[in-house]
C-alpha positions in Angstrom: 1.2 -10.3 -3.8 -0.2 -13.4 -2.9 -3.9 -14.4 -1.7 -4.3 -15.3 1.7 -4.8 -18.9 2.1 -7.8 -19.7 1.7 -9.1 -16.4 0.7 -11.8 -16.7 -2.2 -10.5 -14.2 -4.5 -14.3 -13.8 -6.2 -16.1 -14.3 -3.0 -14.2 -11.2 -1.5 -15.1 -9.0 -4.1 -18.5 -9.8 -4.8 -19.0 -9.1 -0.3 -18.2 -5.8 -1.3 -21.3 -6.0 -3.8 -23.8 -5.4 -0.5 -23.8 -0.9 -0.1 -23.3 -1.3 3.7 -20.4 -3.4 3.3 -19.1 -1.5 1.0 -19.2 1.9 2.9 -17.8 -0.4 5.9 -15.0 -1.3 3.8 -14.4 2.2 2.6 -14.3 3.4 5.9 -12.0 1.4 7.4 -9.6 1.8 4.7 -9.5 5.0 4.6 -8.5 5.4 8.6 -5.0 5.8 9.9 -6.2 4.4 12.8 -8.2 0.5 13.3 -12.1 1.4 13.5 -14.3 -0.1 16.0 -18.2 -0.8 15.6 -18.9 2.5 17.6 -16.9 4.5 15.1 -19.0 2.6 12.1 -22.3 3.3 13.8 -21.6 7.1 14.5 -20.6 7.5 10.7 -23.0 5.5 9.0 -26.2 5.7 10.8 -26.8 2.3 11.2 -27.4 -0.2 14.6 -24.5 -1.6 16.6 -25.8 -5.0 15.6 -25.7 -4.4 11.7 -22.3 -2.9 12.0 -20.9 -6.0 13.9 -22.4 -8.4 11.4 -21.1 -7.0 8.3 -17.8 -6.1 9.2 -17.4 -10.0 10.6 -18.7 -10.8 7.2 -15.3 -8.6 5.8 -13.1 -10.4 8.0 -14.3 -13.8 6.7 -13.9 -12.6 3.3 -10.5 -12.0 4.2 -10.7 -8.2 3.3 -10.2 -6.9 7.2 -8.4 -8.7 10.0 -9.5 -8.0 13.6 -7.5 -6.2 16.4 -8.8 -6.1 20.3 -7.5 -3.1 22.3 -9.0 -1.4 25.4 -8.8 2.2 24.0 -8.7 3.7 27.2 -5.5 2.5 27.6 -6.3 1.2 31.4 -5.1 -2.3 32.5 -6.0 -4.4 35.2 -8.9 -5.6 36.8 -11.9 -3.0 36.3 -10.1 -1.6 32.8 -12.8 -3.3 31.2 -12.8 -6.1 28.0 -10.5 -5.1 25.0 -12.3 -3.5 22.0 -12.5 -5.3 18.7 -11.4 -3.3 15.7 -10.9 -3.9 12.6 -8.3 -2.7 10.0 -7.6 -3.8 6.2 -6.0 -6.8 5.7 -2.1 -6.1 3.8 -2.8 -8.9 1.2 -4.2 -7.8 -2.5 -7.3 -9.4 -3.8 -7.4 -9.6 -7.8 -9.0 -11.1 -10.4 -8.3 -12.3 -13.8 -10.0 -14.0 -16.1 -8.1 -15.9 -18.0 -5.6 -15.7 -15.1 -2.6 -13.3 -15.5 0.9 -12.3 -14.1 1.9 -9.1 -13.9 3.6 -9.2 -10.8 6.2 -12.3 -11.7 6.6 -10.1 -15.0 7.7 -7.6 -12.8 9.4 -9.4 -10.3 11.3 -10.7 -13.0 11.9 -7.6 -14.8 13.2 -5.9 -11.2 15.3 -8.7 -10.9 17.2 -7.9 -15.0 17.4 -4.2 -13.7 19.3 -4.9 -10.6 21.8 -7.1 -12.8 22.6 -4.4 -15.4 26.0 -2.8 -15.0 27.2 0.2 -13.0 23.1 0.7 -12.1 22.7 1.5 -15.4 19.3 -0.4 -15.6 18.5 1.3 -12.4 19.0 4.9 -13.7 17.4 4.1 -17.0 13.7 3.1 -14.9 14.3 6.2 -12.8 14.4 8.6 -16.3 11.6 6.7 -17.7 9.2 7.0 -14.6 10.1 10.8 -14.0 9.0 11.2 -18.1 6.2 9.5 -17.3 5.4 11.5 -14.3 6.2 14.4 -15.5 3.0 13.6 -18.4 1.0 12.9 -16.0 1.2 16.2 -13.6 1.4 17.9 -17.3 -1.9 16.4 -17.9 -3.2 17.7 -14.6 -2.0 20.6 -14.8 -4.4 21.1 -18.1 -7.6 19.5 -17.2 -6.6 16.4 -19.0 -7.3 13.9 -16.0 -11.0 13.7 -15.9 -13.0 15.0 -13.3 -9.8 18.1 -12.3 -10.4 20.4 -10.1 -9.5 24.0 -9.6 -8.8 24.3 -5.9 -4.8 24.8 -6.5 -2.2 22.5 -7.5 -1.8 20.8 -4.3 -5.5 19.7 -4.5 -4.4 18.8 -8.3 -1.7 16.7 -6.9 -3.8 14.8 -4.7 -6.3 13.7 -7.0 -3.5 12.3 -9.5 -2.1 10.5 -6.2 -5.5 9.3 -5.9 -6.4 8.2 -9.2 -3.5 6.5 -9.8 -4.0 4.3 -6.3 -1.7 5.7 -3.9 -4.6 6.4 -1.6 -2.8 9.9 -0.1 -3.7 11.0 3.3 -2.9 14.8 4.0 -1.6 15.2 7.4 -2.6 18.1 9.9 0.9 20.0 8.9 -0.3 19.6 5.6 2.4 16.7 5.0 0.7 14.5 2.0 1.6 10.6 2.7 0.5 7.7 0.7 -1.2 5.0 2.2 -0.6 2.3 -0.6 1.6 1.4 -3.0 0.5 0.1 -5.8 3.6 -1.9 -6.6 3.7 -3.8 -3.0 3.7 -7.1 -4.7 7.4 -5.9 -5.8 8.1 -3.9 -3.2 8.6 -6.4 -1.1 11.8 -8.4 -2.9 12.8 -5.4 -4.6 12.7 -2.2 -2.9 15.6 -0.4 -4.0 13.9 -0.6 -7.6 10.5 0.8 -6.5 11.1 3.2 -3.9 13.5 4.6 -6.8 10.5 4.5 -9.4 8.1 6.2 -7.4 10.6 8.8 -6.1 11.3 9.5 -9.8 7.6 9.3 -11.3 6.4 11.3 -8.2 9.3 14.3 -8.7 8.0 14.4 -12.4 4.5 14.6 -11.6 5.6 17.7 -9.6 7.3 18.8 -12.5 4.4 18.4 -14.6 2.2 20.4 -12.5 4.5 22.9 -13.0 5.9 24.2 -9.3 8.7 24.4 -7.5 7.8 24.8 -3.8 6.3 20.8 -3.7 9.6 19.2 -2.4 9.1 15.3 -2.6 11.0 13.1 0.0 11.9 9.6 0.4 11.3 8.7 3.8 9.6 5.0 4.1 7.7 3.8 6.9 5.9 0.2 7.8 2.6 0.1 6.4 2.9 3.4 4.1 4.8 4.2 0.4 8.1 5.6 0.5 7.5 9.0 -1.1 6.0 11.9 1.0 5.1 15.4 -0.1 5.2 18.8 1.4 5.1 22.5 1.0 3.3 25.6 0.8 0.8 24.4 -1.7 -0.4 21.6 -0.1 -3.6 21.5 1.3 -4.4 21.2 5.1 -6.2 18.7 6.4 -9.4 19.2 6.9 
């Protein structure tokens, strides 16, 4: 995915280098919902003022983008002036040194798949990510992912989700969604190849965890992955 114009790609990460900033960043990113500078104040601790001045310092960086909504949801005279919030921005900030491109590799690569014969190419990706998914929740399943935890498998599942950048929100029904896909810079041209991939990689990590009541749907939404996750094992939100 492309920078946004203008966007220092070095300057945007090293804002992040500041603690406060960074726990601003972190916050807002991982809310379903835009935070304003009272939610930032009541869950860091800090002043109203300090708040507003880094998180205008993540907007210029181009890592948020600002929103102004009267969250009482009045109108008209007396409703009082809009709220500014802030959410993360949709564009991905990298950095390579020597410069790299993985994603026109990829885009390109999408591009061969879709040609192949009788979706041939198409199948072939979905077998290969489901192996490689199925490792993965294999791995897991062991204690072979670093840091694993032993609070079920659906806690298991999570922190695979996680680590491997999905950023997955468990909903209140216990519904896992995934807030990022890490492939967006393809998704975006080449959806039928991705939202296949991940379907497959994400029914194999399932698999490798090694249970059956984790049904894995494809249901896309704006903003969110394609694959979603429920069943008994799941954890509840907390």
């Amino acid at each position: 995915m492309e920078q946004q114009r203008g966007t220092d790609p070095v300057g945007a990460i090293a804002a992040l280098a500041e603690p406060t900033r960074r726990a601003l960043y972190d916050l807002v990113s991982g809310s379903d919902e835009p935070v304003g500078r009272d939610d930032a104040v009541t869950a860091l601790g800090i002043s109203r003022e300090l708040a507003a001045f880094h998180l205008d310092r993540l907007v210029a960086a181009g890592l948020l983008k600002p929103e102004y909504r009267r969250r009482s949801g009045r109108t008209g005279p007396g409703a009082g002036r809009p709220a500014k919030l802030y959410r993360r921005t949709d564009e991905a900030v990298e950095i390579s040194l020597p410069a790299r491109h993985y994603d026109r590799a990829a885009d390109l690569m999408a591009i061969a798949l879709r040609r192949v014969a009788d979706a041939a190419g198409l199948e072939a990706l979905a077998r290969t990510a489901r192996e490689a998914g199925t490792a993965v929740g294999a791995g897991a399943r062991h204690g072979l992912v670093g840091d694993a935890v032993d609070d079920g498998t659906g806690q298991r599942l999570v922190q695979v989700l996680d680590r491997a950048g999905y950023e997955p929100l468990v909903e209140q029904d216990g519904t896992v969604c995934l807030r990022n896909c890490p492939y967006g810079a393809v998704a975006a041209d080449h959806r039928d190849v991705t939202c296949g991939m991940n379907l497959a990689w994400a029914e194999g990590v399932v698999d490798g965890l090694g249970v059956s009541d984790i049904d894995v749907e494809l249901a896309p939404e704006p903003g969110r992955c394609c694959v979603i996750f429920h069943g008994d094992e799941l954890p509840n939100a907390g």
